[in-house]
C-alpha positions as CSV (number, residue, x, y, z in Angstrom):
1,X,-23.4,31.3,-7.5
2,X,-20.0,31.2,-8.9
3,X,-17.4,28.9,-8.5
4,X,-15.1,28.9,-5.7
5,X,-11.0,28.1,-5.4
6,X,-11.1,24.9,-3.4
7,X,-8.6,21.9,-2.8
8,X,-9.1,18.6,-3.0
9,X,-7.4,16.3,-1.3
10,X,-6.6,13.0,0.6
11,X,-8.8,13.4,3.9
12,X,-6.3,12.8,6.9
13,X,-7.3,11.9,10.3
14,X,-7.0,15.4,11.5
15,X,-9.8,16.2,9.0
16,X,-12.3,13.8,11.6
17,X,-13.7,16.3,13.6
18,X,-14.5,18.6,10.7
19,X,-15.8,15.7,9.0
20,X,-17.9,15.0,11.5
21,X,-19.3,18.4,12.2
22,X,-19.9,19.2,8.7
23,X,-22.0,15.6,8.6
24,X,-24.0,16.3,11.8
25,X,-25.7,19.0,10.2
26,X,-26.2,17.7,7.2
27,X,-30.3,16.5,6.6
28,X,-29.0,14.1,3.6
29,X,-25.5,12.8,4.8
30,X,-25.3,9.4,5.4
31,X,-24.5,9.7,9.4
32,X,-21.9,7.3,9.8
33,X,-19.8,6.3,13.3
34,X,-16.4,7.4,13.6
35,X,-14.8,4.2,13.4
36,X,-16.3,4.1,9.8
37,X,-15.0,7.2,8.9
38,X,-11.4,6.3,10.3
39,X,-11.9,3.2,8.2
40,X,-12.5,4.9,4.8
41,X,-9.9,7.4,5.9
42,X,-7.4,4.3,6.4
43,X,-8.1,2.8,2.9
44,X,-7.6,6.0,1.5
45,X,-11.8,6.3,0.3
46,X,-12.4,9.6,1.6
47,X,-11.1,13.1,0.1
48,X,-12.1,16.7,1.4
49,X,-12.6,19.7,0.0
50,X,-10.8,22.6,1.6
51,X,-11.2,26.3,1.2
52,X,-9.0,29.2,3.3
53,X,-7.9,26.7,5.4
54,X,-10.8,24.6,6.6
55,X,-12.2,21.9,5.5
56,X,-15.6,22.6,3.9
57,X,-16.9,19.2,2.0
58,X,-16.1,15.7,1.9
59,X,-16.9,12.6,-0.6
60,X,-16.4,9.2,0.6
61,X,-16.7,5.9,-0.9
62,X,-16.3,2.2,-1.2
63,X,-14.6,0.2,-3.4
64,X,-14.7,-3.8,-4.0
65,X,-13.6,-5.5,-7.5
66,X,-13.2,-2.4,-9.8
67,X,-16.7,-1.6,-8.5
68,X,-16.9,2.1,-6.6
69,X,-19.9,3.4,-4.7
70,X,-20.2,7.0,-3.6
71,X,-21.5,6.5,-0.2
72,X,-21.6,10.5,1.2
73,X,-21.1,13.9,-0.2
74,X,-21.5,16.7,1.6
75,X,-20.9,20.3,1.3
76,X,-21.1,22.9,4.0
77,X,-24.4,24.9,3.8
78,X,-22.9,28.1,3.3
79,X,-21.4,27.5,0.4
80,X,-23.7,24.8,-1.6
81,X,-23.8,25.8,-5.4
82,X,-20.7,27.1,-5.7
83,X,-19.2,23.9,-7.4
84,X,-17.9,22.3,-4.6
85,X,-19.7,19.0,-4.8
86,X,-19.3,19.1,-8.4
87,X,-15.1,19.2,-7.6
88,X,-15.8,16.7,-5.0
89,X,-17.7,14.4,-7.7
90,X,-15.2,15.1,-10.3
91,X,-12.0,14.0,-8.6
92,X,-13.7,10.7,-7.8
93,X,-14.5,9.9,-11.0
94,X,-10.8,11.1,-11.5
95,X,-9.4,8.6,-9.2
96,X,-11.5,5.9,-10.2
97,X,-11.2,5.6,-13.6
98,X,-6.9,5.8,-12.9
99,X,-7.9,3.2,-10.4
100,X,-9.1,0.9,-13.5
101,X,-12.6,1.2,-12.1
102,X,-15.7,-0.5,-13.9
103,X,-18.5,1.1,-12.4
104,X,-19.1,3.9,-10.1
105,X,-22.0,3.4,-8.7
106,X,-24.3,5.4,-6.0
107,X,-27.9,6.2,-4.9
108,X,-29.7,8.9,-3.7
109,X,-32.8,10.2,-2.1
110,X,-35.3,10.9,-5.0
111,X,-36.4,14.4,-3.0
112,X,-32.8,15.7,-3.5
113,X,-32.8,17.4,-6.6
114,X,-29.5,19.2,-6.2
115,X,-27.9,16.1,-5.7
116,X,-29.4,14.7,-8.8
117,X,-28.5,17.5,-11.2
118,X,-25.2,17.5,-9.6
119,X,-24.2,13.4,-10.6
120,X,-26.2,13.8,-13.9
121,X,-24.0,17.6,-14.6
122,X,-20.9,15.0,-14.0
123,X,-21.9,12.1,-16.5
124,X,-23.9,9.2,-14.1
125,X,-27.1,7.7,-15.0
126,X,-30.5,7.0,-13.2
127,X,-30.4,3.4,-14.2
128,X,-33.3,2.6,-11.6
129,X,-34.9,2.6,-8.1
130,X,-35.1,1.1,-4.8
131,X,-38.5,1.1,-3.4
132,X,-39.2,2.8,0.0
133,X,-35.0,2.2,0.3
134,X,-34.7,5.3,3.2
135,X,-36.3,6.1,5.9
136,X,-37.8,9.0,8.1
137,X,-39.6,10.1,5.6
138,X,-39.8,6.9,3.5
139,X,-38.4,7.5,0.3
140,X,-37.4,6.1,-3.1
141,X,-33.2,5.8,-3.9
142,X,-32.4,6.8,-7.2
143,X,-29.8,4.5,-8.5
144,X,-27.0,6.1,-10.6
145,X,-24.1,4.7,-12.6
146,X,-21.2,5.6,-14.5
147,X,-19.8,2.8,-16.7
148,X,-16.0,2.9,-18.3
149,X,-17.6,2.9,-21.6
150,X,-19.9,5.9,-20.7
């Protein structure tokens, strides 16, 4: 599919209950509580991807020491593989590396290929694994990086 004119942006509270809906029905989201999205959202660690108007993806992350770890992605069904996630991916790396990052750091199910093409497509690294990591199914996390030097 080709790609599609999205925004990026800072996510505001308002963006919550999209947010929340788009995670709901998400199978690989992270499913987080509110209160940890308003948290991220506070600290500025959550951006959203917004096309016609409405809020269609989010990335959100966590950030300690120069060290950043992508924590959720998620793209609307509808309109995976239209190089949402990739613009999602690509303005984190964006911010952190202005941010005077030193790693970017996240993991992900070894089953989702998508997401795996996706970070490799935007320069991180399987650098390893965490045995039987998930849960329902147990799975394998792929660990990815992205150094400053990369």
């Amino acid at each position: 599919m080709a790609n599609m004119a999205v925004s990026i942006r800072e996510a505001t509270i308002g963006d919550l209950p999209a947010i929340l809906a788009l995670e709901q029905v998400s199978p690989t989201a992270a499913h987080w509580w509110l209160n940890q999205y308003e948290t991220r959202i506070a600290q500025e660690q959550v951006i959203a991807a917004e096309h016609d108007g409405v809020v269609c993806g989010f990335l959100c992350w966590r950030a300690a020491a120069g060290e950043w770890e992508i924590e959720n992605v998620v793209v609307a069904a509808e309109l995976q593989r239209r190089g949402i996630g990739a613009a999602l991916v690509r303005t984190a790396i964006e911010k952190w590396r202005t941010s005077g990052g030193t790693a970017l750091l996240l993991e992900v199910r070894e089953s989702n290929e998508a997401a795996r093409i996706l970070y490799e497509k935007c320069g991180l690294r399987d650098v390893g694994r965490r045995r039987g990591y998930y849960g329902g199914p147990p799975e394998d996390a792929v660990l990815y990086r992205l150094a400053e030097k990369c």
